[in-house]
FISEPA-798225 format. One record per atom (N, C-alpha, C): x negated, y negated, z negated. Coordinates in steps of 0.1 Angstrom, whole numbers, padded with zeros to 4 digits, always signed. Example, Ala and Ser with C-alpha at 12.3 -4.5 7.8 and 13.67 -1.06 7.14 Angstrom:
2
-0132+0057-0078/-0123+0045-0078/-0132+0033-0078/-0128+0022-0071/-0137+0011-0071/-0129+0000-0079/
END
This chain:
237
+0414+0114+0753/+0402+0121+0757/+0393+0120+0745/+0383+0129+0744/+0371+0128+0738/+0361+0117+0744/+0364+0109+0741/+0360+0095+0744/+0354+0082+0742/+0355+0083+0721/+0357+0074+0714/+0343+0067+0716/+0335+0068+0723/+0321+0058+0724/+0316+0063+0741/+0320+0061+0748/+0311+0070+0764/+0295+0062+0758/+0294+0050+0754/+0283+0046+0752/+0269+0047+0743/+0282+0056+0740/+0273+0057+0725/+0261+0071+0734/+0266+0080+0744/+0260+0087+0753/+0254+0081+0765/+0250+0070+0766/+0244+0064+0777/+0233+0051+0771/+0222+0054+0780/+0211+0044+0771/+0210+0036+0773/+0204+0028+0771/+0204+0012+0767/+0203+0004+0781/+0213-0002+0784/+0209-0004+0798/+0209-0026+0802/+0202-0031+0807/+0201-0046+0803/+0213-0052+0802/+0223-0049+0814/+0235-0053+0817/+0249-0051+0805/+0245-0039+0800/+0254-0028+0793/+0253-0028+0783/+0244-0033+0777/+0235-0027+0760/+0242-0031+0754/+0249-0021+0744/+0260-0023+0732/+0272-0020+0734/+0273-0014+0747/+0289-0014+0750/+0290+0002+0748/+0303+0000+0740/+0311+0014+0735/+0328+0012+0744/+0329+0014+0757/+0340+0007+0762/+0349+0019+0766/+0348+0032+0770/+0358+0035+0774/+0364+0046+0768/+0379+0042+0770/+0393+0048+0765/+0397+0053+0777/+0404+0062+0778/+0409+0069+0788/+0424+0072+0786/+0432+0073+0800/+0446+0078+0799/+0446+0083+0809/+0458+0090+0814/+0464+0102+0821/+0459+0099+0838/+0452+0111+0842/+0444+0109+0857/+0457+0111+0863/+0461+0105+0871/+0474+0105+0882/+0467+0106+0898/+0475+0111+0906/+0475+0111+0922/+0477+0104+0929/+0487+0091+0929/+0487+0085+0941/+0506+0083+0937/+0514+0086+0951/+0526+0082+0951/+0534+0097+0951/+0544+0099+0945/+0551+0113+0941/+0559+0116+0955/+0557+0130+0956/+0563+0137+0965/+0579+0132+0967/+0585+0132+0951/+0597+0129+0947/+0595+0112+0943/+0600+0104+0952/+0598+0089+0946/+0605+0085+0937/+0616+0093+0938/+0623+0086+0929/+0625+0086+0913/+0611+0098+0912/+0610+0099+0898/+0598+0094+0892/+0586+0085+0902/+0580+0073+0894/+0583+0062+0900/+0578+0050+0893/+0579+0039+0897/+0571+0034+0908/+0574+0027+0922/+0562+0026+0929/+0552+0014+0924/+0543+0014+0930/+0532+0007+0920/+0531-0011+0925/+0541-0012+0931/+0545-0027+0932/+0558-0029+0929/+0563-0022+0919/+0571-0027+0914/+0569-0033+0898/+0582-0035+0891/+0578-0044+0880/+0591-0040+0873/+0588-0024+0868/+0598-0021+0857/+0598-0027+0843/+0613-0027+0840/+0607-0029+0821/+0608-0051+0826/+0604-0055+0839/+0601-0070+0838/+0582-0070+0841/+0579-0060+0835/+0566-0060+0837/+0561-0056+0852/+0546-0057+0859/+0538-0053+0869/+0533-0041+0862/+0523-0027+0872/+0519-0021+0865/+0504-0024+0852/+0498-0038+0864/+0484-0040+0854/+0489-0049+0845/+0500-0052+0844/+0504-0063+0830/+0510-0047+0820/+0514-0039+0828/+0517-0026+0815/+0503-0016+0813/+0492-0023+0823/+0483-0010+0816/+0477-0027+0801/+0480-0036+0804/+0474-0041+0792/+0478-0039+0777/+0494-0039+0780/+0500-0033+0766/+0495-0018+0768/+0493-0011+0774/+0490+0009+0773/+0477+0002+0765/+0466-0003+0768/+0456-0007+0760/+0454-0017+0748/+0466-0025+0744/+0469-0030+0733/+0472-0020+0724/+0482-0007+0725/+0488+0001+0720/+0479+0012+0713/+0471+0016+0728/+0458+0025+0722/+0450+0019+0714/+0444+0006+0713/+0434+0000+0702/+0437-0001+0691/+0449-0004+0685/+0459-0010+0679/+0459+0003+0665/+0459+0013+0671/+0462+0028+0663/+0451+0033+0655/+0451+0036+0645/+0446+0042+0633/+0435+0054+0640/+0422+0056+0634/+0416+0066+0643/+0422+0080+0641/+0427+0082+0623/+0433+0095+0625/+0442+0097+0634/+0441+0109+0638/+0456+0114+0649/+0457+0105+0661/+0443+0097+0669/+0443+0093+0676/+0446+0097+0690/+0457+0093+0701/+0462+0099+0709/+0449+0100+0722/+0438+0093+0718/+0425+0095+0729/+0416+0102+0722/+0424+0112+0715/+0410+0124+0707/+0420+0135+0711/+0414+0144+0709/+0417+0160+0711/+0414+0168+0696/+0431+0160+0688/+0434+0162+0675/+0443+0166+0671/+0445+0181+0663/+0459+0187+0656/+0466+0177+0652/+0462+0168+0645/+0469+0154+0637/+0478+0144+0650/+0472+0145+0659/+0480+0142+0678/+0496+0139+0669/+0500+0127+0671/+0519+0125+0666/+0519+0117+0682/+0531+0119+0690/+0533+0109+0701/+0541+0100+0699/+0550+0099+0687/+0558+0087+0682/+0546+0073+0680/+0534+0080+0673/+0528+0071+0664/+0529+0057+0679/+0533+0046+0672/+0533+0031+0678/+0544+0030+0688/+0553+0037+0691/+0560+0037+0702/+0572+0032+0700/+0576+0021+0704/+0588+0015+0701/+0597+0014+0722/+0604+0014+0717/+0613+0008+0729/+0622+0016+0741/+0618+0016+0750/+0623+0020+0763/+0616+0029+0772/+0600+0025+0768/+0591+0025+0773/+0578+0031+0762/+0576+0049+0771/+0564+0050+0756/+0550+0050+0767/+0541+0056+0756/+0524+0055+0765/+0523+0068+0763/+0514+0080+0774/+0504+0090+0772/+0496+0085+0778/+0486+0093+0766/+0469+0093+0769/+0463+0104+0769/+0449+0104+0779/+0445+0118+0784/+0429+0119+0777/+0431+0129+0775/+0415+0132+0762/+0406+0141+0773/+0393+0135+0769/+0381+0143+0779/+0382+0162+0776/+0378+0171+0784/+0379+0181+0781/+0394+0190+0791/+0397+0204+0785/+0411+0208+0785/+0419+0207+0776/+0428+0202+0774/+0439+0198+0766/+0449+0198+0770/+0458+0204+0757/+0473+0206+0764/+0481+0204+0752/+0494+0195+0755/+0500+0190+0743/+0515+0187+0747/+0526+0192+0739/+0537+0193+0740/+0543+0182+0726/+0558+0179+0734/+0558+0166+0730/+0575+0163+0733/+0580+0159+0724/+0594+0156+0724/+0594+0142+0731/+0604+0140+0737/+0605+0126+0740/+0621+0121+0741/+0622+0109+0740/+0640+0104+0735/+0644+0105+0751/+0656+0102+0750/+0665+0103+0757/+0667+0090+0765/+0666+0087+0777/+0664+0076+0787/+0649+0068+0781/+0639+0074+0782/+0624+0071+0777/+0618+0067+0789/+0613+0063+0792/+0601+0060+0803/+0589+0063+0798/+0580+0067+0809/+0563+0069+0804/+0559+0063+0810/+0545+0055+0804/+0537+0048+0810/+0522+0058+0811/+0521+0065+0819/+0506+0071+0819/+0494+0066+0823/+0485+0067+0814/+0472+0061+0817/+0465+0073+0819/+0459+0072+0831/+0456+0083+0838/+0440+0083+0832/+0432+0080+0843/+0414+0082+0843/+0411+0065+0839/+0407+0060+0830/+0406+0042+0830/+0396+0035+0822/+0394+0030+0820/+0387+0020+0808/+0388+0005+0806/+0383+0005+0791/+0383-0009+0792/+0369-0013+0784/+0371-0029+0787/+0357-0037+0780/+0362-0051+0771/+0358-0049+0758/+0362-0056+0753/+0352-0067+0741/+0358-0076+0737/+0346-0086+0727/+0342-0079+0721/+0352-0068+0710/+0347-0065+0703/+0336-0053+0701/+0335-0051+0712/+0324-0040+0720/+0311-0051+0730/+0307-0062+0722/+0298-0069+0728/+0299-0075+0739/+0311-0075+0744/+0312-0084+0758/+0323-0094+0757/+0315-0105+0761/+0323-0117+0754/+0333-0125+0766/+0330-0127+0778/+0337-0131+0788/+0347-0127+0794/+0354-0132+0800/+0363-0120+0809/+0358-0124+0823/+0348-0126+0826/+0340-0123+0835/+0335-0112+0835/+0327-0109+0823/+0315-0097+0821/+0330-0087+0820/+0337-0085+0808/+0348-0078+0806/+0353-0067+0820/+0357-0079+0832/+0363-0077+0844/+0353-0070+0853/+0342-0076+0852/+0329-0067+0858/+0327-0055+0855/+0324-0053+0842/+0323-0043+0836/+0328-0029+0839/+0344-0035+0836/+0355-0022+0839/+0354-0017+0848/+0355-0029+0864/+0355-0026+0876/+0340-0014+0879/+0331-0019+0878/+0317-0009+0875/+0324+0004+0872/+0331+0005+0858/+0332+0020+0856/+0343+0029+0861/+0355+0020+0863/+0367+0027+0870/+0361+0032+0885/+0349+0024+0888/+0348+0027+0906/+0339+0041+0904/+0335+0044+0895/+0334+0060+0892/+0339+0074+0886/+0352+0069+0889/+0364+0075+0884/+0364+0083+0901/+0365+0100+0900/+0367+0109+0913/+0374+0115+0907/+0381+0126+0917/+0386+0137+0918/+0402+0136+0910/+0411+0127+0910/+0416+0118+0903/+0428+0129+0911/+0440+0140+0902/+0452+0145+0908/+0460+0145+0895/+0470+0144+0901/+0486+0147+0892/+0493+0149+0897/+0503+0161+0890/+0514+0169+0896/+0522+0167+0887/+0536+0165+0886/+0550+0166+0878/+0560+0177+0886/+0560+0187+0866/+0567+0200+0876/+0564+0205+0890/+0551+0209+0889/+0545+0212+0904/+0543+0205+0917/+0547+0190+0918/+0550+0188+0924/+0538+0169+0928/+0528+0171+0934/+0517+0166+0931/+0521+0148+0934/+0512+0142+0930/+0515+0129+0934/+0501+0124+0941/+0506+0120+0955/+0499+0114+0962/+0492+0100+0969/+0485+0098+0971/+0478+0085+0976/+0478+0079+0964/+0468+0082+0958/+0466+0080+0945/+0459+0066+0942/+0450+0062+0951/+0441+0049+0952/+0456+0035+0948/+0467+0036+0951/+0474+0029+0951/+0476+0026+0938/+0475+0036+0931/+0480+0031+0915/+0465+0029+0906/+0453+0025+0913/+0446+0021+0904/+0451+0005+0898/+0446-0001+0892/+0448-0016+0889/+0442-0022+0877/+0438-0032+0881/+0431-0041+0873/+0437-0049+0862/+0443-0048+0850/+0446-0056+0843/+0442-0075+0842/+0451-0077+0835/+0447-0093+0832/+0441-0092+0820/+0432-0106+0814/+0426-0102+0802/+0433-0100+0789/+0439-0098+0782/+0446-0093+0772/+0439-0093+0756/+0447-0096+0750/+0441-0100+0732/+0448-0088+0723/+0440-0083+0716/+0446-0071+0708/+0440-0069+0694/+0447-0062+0686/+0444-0061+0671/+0436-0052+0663/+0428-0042+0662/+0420-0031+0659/+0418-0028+0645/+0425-0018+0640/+0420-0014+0624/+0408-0010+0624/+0402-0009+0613/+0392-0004+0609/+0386+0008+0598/+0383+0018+0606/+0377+0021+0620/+0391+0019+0632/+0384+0018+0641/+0392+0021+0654/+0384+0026+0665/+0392+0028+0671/+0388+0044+0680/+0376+0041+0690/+0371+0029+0688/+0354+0025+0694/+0345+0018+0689/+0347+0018+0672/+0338+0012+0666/+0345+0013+0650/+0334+0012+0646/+0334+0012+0621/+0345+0000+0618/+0345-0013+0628/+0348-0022+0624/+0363-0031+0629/+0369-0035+0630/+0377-0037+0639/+0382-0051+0637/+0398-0057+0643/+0397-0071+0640/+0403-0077+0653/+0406-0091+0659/+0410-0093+0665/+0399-0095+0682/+0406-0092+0692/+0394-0094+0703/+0404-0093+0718/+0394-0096+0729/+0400-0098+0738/+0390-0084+0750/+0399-0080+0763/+0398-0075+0766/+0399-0072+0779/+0396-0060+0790/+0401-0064+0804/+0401-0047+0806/+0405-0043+0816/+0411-0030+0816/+0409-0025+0834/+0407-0015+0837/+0406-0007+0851/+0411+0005+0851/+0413+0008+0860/+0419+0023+0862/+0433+0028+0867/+0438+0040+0863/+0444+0044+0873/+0454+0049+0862/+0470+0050+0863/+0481+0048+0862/+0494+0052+0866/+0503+0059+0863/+0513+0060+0870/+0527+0064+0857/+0540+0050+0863/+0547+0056+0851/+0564+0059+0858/+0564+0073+0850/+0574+0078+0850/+0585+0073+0844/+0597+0077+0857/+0613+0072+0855/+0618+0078+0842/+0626+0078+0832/+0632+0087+0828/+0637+0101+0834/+0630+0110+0829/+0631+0123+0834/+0645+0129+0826/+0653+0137+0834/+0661+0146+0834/+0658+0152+0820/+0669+0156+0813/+0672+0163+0803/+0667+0175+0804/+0657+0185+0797/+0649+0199+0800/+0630+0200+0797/+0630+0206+0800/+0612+0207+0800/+0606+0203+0817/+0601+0201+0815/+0588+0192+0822/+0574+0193+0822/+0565+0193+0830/+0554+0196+0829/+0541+0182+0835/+0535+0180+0833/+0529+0168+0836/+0512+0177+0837/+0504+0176+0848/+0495+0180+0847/+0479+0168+0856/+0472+0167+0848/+0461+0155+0854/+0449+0161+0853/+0437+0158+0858/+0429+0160+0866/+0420+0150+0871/+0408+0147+0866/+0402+0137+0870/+0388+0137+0864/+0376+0124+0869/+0362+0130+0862/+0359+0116+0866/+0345+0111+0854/+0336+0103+0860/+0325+0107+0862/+0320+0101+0873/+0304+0105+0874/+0295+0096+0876/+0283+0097+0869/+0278+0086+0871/+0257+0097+0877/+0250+0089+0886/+0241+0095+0887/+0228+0088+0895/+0218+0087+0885/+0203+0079+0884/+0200+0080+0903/+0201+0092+0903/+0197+0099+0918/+0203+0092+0931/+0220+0088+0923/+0232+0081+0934/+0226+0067+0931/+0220+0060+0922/+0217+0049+0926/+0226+0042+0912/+0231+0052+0900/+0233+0044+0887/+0222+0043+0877/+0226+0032+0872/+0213+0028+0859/+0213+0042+0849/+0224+0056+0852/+0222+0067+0841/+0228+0079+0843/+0227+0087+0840/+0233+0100+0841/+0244+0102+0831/+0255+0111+0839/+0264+0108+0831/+0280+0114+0836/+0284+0130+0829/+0297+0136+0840/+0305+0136+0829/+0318+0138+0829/+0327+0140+0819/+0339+0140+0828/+0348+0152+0825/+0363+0159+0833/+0372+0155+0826/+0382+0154+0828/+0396+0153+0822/+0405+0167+0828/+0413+0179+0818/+0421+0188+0825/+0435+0186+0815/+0441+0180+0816/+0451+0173+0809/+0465+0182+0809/+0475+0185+0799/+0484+0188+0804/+0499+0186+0796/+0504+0180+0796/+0512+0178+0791/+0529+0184+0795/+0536+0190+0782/+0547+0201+0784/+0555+0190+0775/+0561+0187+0784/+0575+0173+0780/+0587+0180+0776/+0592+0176+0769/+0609+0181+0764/+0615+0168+0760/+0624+0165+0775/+0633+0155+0777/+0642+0160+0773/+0648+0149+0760/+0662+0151+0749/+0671+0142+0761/+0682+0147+0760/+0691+0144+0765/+0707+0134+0753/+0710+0124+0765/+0724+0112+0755/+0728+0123+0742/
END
């Protein structure tokens, strides 16, 4: 998403002041029409839970160079960049965006749908404050849909989740601040990851917004959409 500071757009608030915290990935729906082509969200693919994999999805995103950053809405966009294994990450950029994308052959996706995180090196030092934090901004996460190949995914509240606190590495710059380095972190939001998809094209489409509002009773004003879409071409053995 176009995302790299939400804070840097929100004013100074006593609780908040200094936080540059949210990253964003892929707004998902709930549980797929077709089950058998994500994971349900109490399971534990790969060995992992889902909130122990959105912490590596957010190790991975911090970790990355700001050029061709997968949470900007950038021609420079590579989906290899950091992806090692069995298991890759999409991320969803603020705005409409649409991005086509090779993917290996028996791959899994981990999507980070609508999320954020809060981290040290964004002024918050605890993983009290961290966990607080997140929880605060993911519970202003609406309008939260995802369809694969037309076909929507439902009861979507199920796949939000709370990470554990997690330690990650940040170049510098990186994608929420000039400086970067090692720090710790905590993560919210919503998630859903796909089985290995069938050999062909594919279509992945999300849908999601935060809102924030003085009038509702937040410390600030503050809308931002996600219209996401991603056109998959599953390589086959």
């Amino acid at each position: 998403m176009n995302h790299r500071f939400l804070a840097r757009v929100l004013p100074s608030m006593t609780v908040y002041a200094g936080l540059a915290l949210l990253g964003f990935g892929l707004v998902a729906a709930g549980v797929p029409a077709k089950k058998s082509r994500i994971f349900p969200p109490n399971a534990a693919p790969f060995g992992h839970t889902y909130a122990e994999w959105s912490a590596k999805f957010w190790q991975w995103g911090m970790g990355l160079p700001l050029e061709g950053h997968p949470f900007l809405d950038t021609p420079d966009f590579d989906v290899t960049e950091g992806q090692t294994g069995d298991v890759w990450f999409l991320a969803s950029v603020f705005g409409t965006v649409e991005r086509t994308c090779t993917i290996p052959a028996d791959t899994a996706l981990f999507v980070g749908m609508v999320n954020v995180e809060t981290s040290s090196l964004e002024g918050v030092p605890t993983e009290a404050e961290q966990e607080a934090t997140s929880i605060f901004f993911a519970d202003h996460i609406l309008d939260i849909s995802c369809t694969l190949d037309g076909v929507p995914v439902a009861d979507l509240d199920a796949f939000r989740f709370l990470s554990p606190q997690f330690s990650f590495s940040a170049p510098s710059p990186w994608i929420f601040g000039e400086t970067g380095g090692t720090g710790t972190a905590v993560a919210d939001g919503y998630y859903v990851f796909l089985k290995p998809l069938a050999p062909g094209e594919h279509v992945l489409e999300i849908e999601g917004a935060f809102h924030f509002s003085v009038a509702e009773g937040d410390p600030f004003d503050f809308d931002s959409a996600v219209d996401m879409t991603y056109n998959l071409i599953q390589l086959g053995d």
